[in-house]
ChimeraX commands (.cxc) that place a marker at each C-alpha (Angstrom):
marker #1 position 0.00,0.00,0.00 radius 0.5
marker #1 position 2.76,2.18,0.76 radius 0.5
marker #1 position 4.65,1.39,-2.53 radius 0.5
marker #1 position 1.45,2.39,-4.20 radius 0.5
marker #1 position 1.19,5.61,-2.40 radius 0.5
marker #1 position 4.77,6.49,-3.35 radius 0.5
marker #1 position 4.25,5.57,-7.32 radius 0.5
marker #1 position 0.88,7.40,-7.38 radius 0.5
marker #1 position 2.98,10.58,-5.68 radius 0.5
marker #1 position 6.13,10.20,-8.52 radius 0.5
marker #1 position 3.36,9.76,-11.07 radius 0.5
marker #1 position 1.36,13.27,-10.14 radius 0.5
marker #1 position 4.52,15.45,-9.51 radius 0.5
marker #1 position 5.87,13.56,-13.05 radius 0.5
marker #1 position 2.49,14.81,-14.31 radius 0.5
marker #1 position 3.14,18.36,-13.11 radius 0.5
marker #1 position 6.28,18.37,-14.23 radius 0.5
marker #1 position 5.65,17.74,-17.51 radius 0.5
marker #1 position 2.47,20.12,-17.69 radius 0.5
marker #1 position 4.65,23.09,-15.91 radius 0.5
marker #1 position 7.45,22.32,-19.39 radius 0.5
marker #1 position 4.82,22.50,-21.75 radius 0.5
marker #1 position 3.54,25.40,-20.53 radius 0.5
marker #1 position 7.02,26.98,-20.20 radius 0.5
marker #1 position 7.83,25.70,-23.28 radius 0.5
marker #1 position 4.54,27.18,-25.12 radius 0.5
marker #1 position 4.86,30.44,-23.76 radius 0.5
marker #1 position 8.76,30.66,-24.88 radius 0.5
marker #1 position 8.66,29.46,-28.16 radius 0.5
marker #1 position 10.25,31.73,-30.68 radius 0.5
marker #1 position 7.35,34.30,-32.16 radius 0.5
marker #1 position 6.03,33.09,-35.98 radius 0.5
marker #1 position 7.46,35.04,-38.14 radius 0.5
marker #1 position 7.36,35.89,-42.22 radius 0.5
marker #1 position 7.59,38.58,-44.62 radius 0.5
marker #1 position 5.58,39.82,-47.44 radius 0.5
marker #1 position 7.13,41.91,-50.70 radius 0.5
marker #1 position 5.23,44.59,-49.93 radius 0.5
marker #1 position 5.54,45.97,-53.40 radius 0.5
marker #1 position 4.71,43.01,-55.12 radius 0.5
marker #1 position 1.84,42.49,-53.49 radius 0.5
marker #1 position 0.31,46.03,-53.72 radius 0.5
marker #1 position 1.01,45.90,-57.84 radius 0.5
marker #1 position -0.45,42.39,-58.01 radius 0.5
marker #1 position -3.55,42.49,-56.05 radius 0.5
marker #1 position -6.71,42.97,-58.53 radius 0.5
marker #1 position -8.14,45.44,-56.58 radius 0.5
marker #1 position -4.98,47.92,-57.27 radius 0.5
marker #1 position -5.40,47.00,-60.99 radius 0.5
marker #1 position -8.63,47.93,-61.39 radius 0.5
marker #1 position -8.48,50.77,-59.17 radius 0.5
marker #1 position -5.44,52.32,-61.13 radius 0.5
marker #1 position -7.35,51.19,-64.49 radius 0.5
marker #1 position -10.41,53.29,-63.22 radius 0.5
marker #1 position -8.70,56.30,-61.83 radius 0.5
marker #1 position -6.95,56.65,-65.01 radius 0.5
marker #1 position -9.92,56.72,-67.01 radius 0.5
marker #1 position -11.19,59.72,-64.78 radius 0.5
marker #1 position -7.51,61.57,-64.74 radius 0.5
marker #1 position -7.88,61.20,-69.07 radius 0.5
marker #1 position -11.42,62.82,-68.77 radius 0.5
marker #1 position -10.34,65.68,-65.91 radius 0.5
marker #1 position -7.00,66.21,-69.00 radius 0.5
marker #1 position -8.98,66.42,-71.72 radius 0.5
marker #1 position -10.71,69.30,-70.33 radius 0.5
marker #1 position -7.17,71.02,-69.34 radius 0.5
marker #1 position -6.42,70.15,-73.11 radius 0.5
marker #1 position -9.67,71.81,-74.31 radius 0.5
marker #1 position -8.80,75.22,-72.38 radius 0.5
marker #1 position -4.87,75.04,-73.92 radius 0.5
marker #1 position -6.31,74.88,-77.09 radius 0.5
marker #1 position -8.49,77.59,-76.85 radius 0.5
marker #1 position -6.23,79.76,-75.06 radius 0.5
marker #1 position -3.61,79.13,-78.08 radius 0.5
marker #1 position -6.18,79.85,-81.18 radius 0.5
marker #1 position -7.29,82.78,-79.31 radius 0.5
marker #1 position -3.25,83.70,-78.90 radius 0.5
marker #1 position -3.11,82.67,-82.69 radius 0.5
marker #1 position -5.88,84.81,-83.89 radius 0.5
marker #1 position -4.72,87.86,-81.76 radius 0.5
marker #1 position -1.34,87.48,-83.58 radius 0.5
marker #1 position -2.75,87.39,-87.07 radius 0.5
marker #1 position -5.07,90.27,-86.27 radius 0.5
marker #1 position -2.94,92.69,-83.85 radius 0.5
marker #1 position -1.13,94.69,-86.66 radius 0.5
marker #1 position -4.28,96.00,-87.71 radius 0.5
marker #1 position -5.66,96.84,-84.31 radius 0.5
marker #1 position -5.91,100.17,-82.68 radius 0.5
marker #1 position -3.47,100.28,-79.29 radius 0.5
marker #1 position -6.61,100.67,-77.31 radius 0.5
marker #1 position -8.25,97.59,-79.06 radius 0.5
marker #1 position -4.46,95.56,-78.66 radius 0.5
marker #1 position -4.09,96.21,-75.33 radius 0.5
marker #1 position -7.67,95.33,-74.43 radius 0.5
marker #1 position -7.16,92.06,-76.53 radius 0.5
marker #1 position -3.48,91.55,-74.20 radius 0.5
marker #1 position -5.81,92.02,-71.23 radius 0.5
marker #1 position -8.47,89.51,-72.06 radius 0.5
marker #1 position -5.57,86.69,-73.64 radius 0.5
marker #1 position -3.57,87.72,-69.91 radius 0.5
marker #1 position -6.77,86.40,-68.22 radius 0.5
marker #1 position -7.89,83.63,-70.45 radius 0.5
marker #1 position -3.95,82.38,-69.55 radius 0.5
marker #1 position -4.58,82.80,-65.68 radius 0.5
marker #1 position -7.71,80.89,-66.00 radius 0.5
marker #1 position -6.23,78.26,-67.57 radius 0.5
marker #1 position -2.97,77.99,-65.26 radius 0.5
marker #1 position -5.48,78.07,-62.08 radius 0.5
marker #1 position -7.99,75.29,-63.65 radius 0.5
marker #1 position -5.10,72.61,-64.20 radius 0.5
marker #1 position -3.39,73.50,-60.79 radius 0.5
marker #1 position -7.01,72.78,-59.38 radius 0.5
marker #1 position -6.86,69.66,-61.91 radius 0.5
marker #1 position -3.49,68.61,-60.33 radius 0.5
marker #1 position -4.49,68.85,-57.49 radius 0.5
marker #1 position -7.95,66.86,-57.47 radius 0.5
marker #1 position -5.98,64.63,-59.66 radius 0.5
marker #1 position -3.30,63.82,-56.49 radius 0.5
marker #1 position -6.04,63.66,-54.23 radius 0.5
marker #1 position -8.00,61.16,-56.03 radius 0.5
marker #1 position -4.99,59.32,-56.41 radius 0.5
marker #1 position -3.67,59.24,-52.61 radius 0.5
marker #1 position -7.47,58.26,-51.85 radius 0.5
marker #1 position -7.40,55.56,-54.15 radius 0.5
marker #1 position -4.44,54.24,-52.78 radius 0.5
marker #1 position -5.46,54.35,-49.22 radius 0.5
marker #1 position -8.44,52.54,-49.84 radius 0.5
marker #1 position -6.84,49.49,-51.54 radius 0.5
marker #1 position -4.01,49.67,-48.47 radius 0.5
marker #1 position -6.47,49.20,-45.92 radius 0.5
marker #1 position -8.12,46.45,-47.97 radius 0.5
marker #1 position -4.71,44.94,-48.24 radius 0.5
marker #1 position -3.51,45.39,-44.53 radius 0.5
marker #1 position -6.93,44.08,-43.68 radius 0.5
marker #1 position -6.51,40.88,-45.24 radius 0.5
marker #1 position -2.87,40.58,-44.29 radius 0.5
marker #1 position -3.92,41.03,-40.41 radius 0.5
marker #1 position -6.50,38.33,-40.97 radius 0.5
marker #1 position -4.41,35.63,-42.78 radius 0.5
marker #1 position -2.01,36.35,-39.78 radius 0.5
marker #1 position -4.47,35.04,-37.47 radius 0.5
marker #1 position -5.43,32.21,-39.63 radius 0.5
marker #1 position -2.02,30.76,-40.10 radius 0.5
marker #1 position -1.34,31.51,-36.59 radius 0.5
marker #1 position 1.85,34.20,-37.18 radius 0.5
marker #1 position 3.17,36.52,-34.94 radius 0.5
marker #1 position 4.67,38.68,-37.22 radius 0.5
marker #1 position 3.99,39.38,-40.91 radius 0.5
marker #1 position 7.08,41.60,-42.35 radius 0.5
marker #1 position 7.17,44.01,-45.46 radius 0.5
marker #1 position 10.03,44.36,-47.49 radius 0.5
marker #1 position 10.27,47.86,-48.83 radius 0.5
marker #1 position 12.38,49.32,-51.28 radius 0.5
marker #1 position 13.89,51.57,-48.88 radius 0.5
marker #1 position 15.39,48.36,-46.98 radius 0.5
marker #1 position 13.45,47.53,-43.75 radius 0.5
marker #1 position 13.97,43.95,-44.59 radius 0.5
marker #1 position 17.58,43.47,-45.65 radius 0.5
marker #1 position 17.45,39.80,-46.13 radius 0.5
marker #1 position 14.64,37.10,-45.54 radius 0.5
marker #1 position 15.12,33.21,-45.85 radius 0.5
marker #1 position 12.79,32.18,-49.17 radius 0.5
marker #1 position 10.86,29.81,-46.77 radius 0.5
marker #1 position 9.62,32.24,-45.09 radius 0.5
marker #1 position 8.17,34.23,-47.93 radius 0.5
marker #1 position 4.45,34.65,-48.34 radius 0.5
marker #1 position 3.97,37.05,-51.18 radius 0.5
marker #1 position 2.63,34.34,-53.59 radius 0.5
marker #1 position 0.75,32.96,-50.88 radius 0.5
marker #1 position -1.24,35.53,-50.08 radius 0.5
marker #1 position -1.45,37.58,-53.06 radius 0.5
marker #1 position -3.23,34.10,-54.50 radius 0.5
marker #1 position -5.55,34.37,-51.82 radius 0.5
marker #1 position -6.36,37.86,-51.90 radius 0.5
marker #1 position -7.29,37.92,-55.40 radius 0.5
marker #1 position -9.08,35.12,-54.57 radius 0.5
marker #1 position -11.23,36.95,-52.06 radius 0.5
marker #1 position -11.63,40.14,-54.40 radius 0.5
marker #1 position -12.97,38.04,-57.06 radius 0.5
marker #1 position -15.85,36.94,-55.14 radius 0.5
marker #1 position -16.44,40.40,-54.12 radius 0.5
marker link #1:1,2 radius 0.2
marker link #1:2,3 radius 0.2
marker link #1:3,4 radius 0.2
marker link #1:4,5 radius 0.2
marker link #1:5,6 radius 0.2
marker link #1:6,7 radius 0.2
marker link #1:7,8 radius 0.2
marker link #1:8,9 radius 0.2
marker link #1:9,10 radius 0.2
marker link #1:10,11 radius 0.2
marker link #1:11,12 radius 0.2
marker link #1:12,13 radius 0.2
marker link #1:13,14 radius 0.2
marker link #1:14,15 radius 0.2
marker link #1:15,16 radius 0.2
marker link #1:16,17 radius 0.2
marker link #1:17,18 radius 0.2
marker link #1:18,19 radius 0.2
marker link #1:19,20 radius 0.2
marker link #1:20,21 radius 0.2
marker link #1:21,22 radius 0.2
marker link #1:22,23 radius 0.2
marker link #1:23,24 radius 0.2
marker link #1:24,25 radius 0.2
marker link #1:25,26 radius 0.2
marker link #1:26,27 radius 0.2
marker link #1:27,28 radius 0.2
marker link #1:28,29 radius 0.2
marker link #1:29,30 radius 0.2
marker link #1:30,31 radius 0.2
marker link #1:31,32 radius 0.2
marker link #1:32,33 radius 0.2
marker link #1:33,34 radius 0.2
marker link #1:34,35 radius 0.2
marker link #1:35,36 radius 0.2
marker link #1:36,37 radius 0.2
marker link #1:37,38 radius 0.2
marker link #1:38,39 radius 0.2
marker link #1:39,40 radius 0.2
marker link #1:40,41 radius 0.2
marker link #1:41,42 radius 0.2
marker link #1:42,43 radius 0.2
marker link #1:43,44 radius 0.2
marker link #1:44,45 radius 0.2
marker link #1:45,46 radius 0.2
marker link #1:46,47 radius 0.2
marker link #1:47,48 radius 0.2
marker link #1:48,49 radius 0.2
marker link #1:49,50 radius 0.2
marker link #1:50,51 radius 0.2
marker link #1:51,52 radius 0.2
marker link #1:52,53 radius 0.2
marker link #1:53,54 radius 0.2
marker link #1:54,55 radius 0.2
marker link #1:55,56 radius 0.2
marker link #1:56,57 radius 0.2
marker link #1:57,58 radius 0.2
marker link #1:58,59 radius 0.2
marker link #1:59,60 radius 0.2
marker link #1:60,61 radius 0.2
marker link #1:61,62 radius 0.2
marker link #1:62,63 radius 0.2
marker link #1:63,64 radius 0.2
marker link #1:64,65 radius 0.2
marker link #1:65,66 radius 0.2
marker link #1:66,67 radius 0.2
marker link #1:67,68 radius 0.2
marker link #1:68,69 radius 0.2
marker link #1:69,70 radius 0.2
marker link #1:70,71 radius 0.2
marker link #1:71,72 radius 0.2
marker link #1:72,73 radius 0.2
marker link #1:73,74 radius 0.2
marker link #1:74,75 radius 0.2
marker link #1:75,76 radius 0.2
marker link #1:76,77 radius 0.2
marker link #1:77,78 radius 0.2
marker link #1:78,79 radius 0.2
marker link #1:79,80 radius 0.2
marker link #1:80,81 radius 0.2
marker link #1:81,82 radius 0.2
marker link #1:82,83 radius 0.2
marker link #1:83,84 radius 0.2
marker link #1:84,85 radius 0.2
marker link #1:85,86 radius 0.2
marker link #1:86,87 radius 0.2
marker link #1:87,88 radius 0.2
marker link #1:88,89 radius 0.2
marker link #1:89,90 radius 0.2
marker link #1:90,91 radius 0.2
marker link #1:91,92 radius 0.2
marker link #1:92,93 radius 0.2
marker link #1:93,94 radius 0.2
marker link #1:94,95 radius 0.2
marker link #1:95,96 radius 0.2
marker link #1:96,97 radius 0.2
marker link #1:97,98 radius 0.2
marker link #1:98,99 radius 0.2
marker link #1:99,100 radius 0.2
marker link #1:100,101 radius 0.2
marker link #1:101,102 radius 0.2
marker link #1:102,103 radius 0.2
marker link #1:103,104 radius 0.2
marker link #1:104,105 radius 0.2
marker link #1:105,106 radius 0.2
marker link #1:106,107 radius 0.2
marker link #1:107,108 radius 0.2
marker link #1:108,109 radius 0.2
marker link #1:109,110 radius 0.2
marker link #1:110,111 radius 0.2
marker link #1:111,112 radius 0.2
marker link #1:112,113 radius 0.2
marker link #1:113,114 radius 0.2
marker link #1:114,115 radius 0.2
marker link #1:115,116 radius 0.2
marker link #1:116,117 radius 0.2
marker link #1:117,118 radius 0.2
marker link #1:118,119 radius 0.2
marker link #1:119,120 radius 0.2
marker link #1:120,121 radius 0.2
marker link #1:121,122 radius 0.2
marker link #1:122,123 radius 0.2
marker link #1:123,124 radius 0.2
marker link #1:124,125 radius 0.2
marker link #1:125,126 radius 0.2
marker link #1:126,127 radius 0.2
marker link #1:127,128 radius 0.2
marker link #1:128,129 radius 0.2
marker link #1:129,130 radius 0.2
marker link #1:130,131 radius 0.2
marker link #1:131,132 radius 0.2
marker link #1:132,133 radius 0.2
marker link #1:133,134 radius 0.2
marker link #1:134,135 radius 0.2
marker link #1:135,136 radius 0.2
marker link #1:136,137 radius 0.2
marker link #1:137,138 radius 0.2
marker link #1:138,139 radius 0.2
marker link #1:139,140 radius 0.2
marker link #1:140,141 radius 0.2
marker link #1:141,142 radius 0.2
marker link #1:142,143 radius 0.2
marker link #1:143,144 radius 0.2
marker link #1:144,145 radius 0.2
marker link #1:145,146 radius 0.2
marker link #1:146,147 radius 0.2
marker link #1:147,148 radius 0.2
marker link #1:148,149 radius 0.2
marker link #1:149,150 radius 0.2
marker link #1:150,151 radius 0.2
marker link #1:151,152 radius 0.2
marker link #1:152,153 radius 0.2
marker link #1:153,154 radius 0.2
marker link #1:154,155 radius 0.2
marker link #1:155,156 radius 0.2
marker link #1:156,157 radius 0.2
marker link #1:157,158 radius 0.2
marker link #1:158,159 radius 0.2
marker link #1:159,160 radius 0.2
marker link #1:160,161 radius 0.2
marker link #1:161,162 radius 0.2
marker link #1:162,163 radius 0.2
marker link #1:163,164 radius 0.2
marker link #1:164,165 radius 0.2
marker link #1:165,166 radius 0.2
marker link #1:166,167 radius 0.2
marker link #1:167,168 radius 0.2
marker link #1:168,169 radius 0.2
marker link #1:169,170 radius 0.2
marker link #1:170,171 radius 0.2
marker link #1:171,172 radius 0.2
marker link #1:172,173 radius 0.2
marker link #1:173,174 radius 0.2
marker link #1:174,175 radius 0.2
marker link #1:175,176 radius 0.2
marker link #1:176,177 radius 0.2
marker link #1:177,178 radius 0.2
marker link #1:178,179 radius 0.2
marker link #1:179,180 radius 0.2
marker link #1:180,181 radius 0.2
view
């Protein structure tokens, strides 16, 4: 009965034993770690692609109308030139006056242009970011990583073992997921 007592004893502090390692063990692993081409994946995802394909149709329409005011601006110019010599000073200078301003109103329409053009753009690109970072934080959790690095072109990542690349991997899936969007 004794011997009993003493195996049943080794047995639970064995038990213990082993439990406390595991748990030690668990909690002290090294963190999961990968890395994404962060470029790559940004100019592969179908959602860029279409969004670029999109926004360049509207920057080609917001041009044309830039274009349209140029032109105008340089047949007026054109016609003024032809015509000038046989203009009264009063009539060329008011014909100066009106091309000056025709000019001015062109310049300030394509800087407004340029700059509805940028902001479109940078709006664009934010959207399909956080549609991308969203899917990379949830494919993290999936596969169970810690850590999900992006190589840049500025260097963050200087070097990453090939195994532990998951650019295909998860721009396959993300296209994937956009497609049945």
């Amino acid at each position: 009965m004794r011997l009993q007592k003493i195996i049943l004893a080794g047995i639970i502090v064995l038990i213990v034993g082993v439990a406390a390692l595991a748990a030690y063990v668990y909690q002290h692993q090294a963190p999961s770690i990968v890395y994404i081409r962060s470029q790559e994946l940004i100019e592969k995802y179908r959602g860029t692609i279409e969004a670029r394909a999109e926004f360049e149709k509207r920057k080609t329409q917001m041009m044309a109308n830039v274009d349209s005011l140029r032109q105008d601006f340089q047949r007026a110019g054109s016609r003024y030139m032809s015509q000038a010599a046989g203009m009264s000073p009063a009539k060329r200078a008011e014909e100066e006056r009106r091309l000056g301003q025709q000019q001015q109103q062109v310049m300030q329409y394509e800087n407004a242009i340029d700059g509805k053009i940028n902001e479109e753009d940078q709006k664009m690109m934010q959207q399909v970011l956080n549609q991308v970072n969203s899917f990379v934080e949830m494919y993290a959790l999936r596969e169970g990583y810690d850590y999900i690095l992006g190589t840049t072109l500025s260097g963050n990542l200087l070097f990453g073992n090939k195994s532990l690349d998951v650019t295909d991997a998860v721009v396959k899936e993300l296209n994937e997921q956009y497609k049945g969007k």
